[in-house]
LUMDREN-396617 format. One record per residue (C-alpha): x negated, y, z; residue number from 1; residue in one letter. Coordinates in steps of 0.2 Angstrom, whole numbers, plus 5000, padded with zeros to 4 digits. Layout:
BEGIN
<node><px>X</px><py>Y</py><pz>Z</pz><n>NUM</n><res>A</res></node>
...
//
This chain:
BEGIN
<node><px>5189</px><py>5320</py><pz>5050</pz><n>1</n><res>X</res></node>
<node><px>5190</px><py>5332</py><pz>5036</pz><n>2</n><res>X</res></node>
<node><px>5204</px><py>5326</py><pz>5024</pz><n>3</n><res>X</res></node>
<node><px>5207</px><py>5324</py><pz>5003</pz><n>4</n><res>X</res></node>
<node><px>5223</px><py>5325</py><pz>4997</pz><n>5</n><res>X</res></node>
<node><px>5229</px><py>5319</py><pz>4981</pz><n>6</n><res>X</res></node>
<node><px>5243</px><py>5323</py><pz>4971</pz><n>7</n><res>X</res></node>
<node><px>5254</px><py>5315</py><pz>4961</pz><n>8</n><res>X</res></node>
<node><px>5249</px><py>5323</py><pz>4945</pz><n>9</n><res>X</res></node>
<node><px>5232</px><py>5318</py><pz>4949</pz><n>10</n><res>X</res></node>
<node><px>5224</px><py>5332</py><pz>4955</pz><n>11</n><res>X</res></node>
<node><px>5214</px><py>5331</py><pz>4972</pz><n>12</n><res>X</res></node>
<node><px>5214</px><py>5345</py><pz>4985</pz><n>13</n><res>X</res></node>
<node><px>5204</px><py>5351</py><pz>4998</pz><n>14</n><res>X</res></node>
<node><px>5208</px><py>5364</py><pz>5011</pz><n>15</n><res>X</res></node>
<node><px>5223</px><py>5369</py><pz>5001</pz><n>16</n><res>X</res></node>
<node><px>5211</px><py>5370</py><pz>4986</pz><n>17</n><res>X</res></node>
<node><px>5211</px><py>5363</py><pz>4970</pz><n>18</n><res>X</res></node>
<node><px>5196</px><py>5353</py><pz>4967</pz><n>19</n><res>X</res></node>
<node><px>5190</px><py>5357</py><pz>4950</pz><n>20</n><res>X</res></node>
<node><px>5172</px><py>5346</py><pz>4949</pz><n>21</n><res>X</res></node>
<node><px>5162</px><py>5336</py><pz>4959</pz><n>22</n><res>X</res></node>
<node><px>5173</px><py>5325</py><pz>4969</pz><n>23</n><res>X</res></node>
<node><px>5161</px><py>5314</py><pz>4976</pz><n>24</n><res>X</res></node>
<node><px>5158</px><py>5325</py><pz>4989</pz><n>25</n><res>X</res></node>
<node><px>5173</px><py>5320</py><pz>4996</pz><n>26</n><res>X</res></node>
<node><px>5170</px><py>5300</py><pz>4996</pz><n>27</n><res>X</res></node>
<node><px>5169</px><py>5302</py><pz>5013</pz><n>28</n><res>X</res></node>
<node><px>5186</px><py>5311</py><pz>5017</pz><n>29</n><res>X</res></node>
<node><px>5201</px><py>5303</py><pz>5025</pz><n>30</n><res>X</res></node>
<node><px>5215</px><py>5301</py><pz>5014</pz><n>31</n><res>X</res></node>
<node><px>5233</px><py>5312</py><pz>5012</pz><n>32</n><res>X</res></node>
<node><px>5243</px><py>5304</py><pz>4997</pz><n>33</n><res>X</res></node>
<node><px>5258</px><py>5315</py><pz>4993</pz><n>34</n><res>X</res></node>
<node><px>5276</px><py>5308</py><pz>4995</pz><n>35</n><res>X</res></node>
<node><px>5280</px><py>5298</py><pz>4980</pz><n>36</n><res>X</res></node>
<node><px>5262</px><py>5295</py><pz>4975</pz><n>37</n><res>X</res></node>
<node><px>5262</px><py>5280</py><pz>4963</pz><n>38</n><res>X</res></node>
<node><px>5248</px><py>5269</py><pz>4955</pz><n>39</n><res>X</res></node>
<node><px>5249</px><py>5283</py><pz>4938</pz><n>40</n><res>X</res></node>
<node><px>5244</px><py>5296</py><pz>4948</pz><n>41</n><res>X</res></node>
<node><px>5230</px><py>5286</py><pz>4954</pz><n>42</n><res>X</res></node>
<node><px>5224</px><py>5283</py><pz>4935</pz><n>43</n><res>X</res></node>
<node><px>5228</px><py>5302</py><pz>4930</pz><n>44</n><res>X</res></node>
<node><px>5216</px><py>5306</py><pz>4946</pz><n>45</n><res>X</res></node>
<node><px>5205</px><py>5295</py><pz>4937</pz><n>46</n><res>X</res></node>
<node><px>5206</px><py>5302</py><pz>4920</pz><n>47</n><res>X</res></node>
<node><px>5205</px><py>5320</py><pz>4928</pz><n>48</n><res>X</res></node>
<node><px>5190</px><py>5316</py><pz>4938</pz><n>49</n><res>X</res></node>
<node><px>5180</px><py>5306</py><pz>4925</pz><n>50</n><res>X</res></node>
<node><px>5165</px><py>5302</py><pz>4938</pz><n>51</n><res>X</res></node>
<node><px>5175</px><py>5292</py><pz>4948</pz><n>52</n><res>X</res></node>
<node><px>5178</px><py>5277</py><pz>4934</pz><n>53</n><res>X</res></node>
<node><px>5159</px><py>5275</py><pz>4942</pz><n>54</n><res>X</res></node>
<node><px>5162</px><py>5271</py><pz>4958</pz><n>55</n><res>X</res></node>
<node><px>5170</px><py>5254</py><pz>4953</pz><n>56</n><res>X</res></node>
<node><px>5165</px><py>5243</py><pz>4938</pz><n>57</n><res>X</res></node>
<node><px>5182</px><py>5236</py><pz>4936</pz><n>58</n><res>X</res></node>
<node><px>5188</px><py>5255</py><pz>4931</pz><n>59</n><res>X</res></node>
<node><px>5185</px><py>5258</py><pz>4912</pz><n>60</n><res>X</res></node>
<node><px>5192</px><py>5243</py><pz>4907</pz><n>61</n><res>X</res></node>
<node><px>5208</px><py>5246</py><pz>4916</pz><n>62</n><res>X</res></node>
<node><px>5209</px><py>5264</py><pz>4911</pz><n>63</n><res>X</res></node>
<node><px>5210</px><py>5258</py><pz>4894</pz><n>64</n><res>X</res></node>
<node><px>5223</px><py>5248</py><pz>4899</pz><n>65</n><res>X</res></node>
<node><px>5231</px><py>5261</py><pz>4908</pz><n>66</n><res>X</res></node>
<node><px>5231</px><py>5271</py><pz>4891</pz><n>67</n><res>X</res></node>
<node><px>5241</px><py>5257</py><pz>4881</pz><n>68</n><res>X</res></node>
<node><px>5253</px><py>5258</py><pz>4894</pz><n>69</n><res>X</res></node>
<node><px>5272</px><py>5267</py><pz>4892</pz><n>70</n><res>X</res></node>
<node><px>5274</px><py>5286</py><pz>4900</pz><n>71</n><res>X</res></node>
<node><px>5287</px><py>5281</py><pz>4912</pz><n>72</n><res>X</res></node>
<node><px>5297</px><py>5265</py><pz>4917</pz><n>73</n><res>X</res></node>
<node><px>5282</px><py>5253</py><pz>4922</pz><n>74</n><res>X</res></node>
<node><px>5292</px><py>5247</py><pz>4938</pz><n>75</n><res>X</res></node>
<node><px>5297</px><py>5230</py><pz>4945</pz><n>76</n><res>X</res></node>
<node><px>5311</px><py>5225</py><pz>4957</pz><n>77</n><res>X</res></node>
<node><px>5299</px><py>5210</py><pz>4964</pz><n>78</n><res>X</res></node>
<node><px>5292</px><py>5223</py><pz>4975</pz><n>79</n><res>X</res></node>
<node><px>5299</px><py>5241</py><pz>4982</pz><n>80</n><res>X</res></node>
<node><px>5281</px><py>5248</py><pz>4984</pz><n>81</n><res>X</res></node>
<node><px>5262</px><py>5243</py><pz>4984</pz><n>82</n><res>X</res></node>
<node><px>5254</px><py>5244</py><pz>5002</pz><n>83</n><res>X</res></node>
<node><px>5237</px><py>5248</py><pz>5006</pz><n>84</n><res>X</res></node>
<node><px>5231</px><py>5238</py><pz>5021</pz><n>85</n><res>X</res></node>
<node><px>5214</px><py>5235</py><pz>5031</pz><n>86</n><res>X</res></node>
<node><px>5210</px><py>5220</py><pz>5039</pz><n>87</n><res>X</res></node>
<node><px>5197</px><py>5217</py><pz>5054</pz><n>88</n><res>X</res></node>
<node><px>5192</px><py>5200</py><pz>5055</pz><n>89</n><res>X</res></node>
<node><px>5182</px><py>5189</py><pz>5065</pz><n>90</n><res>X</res></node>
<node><px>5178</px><py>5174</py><pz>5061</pz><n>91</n><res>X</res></node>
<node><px>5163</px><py>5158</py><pz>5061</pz><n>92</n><res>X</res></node>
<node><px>5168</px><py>5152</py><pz>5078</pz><n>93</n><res>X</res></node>
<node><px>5161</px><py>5142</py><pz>5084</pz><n>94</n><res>X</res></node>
<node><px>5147</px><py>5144</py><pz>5075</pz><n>95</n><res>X</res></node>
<node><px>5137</px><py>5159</py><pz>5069</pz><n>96</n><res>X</res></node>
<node><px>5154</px><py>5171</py><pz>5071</pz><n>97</n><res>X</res></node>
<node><px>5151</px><py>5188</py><pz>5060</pz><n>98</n><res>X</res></node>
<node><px>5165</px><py>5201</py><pz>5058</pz><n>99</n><res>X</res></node>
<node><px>5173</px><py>5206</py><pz>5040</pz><n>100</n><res>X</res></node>
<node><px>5181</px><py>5222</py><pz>5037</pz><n>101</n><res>X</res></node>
<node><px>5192</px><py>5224</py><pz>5018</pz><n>102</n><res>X</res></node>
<node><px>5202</px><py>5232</py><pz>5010</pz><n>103</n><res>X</res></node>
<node><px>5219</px><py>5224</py><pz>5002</pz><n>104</n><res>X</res></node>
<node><px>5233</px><py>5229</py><pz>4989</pz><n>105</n><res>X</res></node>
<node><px>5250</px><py>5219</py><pz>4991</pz><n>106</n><res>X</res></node>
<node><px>5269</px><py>5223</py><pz>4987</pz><n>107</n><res>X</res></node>
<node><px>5282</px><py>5226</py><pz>5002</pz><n>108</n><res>X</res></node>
<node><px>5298</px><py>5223</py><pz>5000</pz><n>109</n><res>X</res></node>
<node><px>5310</px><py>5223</py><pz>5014</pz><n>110</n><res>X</res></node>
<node><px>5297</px><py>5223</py><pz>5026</pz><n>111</n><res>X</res></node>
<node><px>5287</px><py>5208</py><pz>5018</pz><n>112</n><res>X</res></node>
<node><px>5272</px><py>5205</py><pz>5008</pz><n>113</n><res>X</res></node>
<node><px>5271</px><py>5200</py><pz>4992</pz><n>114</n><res>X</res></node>
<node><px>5259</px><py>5196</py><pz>4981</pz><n>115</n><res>X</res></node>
<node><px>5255</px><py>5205</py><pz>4966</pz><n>116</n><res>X</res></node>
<node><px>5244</px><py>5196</py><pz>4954</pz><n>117</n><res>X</res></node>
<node><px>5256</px><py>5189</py><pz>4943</pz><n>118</n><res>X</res></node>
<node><px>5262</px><py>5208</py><pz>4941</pz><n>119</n><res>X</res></node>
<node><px>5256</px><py>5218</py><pz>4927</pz><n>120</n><res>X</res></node>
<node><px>5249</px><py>5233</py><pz>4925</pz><n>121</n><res>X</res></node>
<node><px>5264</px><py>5241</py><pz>4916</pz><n>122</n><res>X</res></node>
<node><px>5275</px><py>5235</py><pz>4930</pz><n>123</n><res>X</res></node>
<node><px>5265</px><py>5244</py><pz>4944</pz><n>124</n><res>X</res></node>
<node><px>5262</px><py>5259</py><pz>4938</pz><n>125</n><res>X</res></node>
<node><px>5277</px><py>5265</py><pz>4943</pz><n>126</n><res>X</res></node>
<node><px>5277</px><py>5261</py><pz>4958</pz><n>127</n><res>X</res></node>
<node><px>5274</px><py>5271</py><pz>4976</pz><n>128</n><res>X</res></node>
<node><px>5258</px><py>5268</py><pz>4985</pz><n>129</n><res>X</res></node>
<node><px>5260</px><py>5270</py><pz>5003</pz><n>130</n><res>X</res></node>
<node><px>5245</px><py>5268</py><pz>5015</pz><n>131</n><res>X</res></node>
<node><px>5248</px><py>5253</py><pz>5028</pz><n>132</n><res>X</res></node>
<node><px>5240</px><py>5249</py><pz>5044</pz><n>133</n><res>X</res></node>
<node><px>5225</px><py>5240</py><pz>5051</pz><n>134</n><res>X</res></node>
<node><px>5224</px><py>5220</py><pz>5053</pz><n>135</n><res>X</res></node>
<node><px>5215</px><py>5215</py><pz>5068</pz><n>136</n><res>X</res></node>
<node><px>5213</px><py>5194</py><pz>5065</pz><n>137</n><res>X</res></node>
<node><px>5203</px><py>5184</py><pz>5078</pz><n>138</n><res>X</res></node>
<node><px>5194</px><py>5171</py><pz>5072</pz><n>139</n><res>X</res></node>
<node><px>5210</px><py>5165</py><pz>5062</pz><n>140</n><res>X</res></node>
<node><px>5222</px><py>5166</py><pz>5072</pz><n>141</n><res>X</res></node>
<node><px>5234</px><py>5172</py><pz>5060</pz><n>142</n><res>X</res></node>
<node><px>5250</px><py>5171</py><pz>5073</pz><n>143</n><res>X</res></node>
<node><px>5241</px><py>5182</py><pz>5084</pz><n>144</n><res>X</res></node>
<node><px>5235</px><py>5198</py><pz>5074</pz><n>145</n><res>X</res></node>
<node><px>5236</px><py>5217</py><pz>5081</pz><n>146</n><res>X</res></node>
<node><px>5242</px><py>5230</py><pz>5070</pz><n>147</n><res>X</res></node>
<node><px>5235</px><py>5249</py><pz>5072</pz><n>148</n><res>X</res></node>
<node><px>5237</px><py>5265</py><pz>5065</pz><n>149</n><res>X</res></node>
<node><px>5223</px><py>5270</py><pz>5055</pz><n>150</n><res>X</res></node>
<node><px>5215</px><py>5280</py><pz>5040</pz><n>151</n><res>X</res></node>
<node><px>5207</px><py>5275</py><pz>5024</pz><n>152</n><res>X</res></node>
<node><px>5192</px><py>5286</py><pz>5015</pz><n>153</n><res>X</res></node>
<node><px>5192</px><py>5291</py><pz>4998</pz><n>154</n><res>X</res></node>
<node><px>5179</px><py>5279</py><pz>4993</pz><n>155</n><res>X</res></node>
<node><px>5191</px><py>5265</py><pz>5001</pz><n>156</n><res>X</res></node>
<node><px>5204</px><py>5271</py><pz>4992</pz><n>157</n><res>X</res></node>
<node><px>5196</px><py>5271</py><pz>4974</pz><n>158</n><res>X</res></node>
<node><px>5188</px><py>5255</py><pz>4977</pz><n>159</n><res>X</res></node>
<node><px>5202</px><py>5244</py><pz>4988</pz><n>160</n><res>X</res></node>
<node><px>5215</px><py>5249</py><pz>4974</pz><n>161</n><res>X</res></node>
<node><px>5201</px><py>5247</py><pz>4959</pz><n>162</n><res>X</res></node>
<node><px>5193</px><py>5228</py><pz>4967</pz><n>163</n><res>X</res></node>
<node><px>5212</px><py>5222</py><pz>4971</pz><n>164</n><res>X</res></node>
<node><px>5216</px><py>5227</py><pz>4951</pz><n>165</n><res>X</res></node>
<node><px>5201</px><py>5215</py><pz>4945</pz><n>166</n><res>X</res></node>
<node><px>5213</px><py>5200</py><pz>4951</pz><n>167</n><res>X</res></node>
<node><px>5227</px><py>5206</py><pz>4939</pz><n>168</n><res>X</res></node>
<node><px>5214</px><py>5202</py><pz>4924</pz><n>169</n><res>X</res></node>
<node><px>5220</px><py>5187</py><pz>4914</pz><n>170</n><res>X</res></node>
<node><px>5219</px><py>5185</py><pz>4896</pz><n>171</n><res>X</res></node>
<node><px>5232</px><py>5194</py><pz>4883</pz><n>172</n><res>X</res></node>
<node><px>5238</px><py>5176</py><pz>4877</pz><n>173</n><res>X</res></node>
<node><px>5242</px><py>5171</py><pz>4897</pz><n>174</n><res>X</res></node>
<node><px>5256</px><py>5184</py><pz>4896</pz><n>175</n><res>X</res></node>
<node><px>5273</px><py>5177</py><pz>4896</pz><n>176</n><res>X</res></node>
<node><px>5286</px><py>5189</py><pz>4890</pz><n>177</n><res>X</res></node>
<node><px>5304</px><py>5188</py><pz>4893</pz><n>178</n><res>X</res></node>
//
């Protein structure tokens, strides 16, 4: 599988290439993320590569927020990175049983999940992205689930991380400062 891989400073490369235009091509690329790829370089590929704000329509809204957001320091210790997962899931038995494949964004830390909804967006920027494993769940069974290796696209990618985000999206006056 031909592979994308994106840079911390937002910049996408292909074949040891900058890409200068046209990233859609590469939608269906697997995914490289360089070492200490966080969720700001996710937004500066975003603000590099303008088109991609149309892959999701949760995007423009928080690139604006993104904007507002300080140049450094947007970190948490609830979390020591965000995870990128796939689940597999079948489920309807008995029944009419179908199969549902998604994307997920969660915080690890030692080893665990955490949710991340009540985070905001200027205490995850800063944070590392790493790409996590597939989730094979059978009709529920939440003891009994398979982990795998896999890979993600760039189109899962941009819209696992951009669909996850449209969670985070409470009102200004629901903010609680400390």
């Amino acid at each position: 599988m031909n592979q994308i891989h994106l840079q911390k400073s937002g910049l996408l490369v292909n074949s040891q290439q900058p890409v200068e235009n046209d990233p859609l091509i590469y939608l269906g690329h697997m995914v490289a993320i360089e070492k200490d790829y966080s969720l700001r370089s996710f937004f500066r590929m975003i603000a590099r590569y303008e088109i991609l704000s149309k892959l999701n329509p949760f995007l423009p809204v928080y690139m604006k927020q993104f904007c507002l957001c300080p140049d450094k320091q947007c970190r948490t210790d609830a979390i020591d990175h965000i995870e990128l997962g796939k689940t597999i899931e079948m489920i309807g038995f008995p029944g009419d049983p179908r199969v549902e494949t998604y994307v997920s964004l969660a915080g690890r830390r030692d080893g665990e999940t955490v949710d991340i909804q009540t985070l905001w967006l200027e205490n995850l920027l800063d944070m590392g992205i790493r790409l996590g494993k597939l989730r094979h769940v059978i009709f529920g069974d939440r003891i009994d689930t398979f982990e795998y290796e896999t890979v993600f696209s760039f189109f899962e990618f941009i819209d696992g991380i951009s669909w996850q985000l449209s969670f985070h999206n409470m009102p200004v006056e629901c903010k609680v400062s400390f």
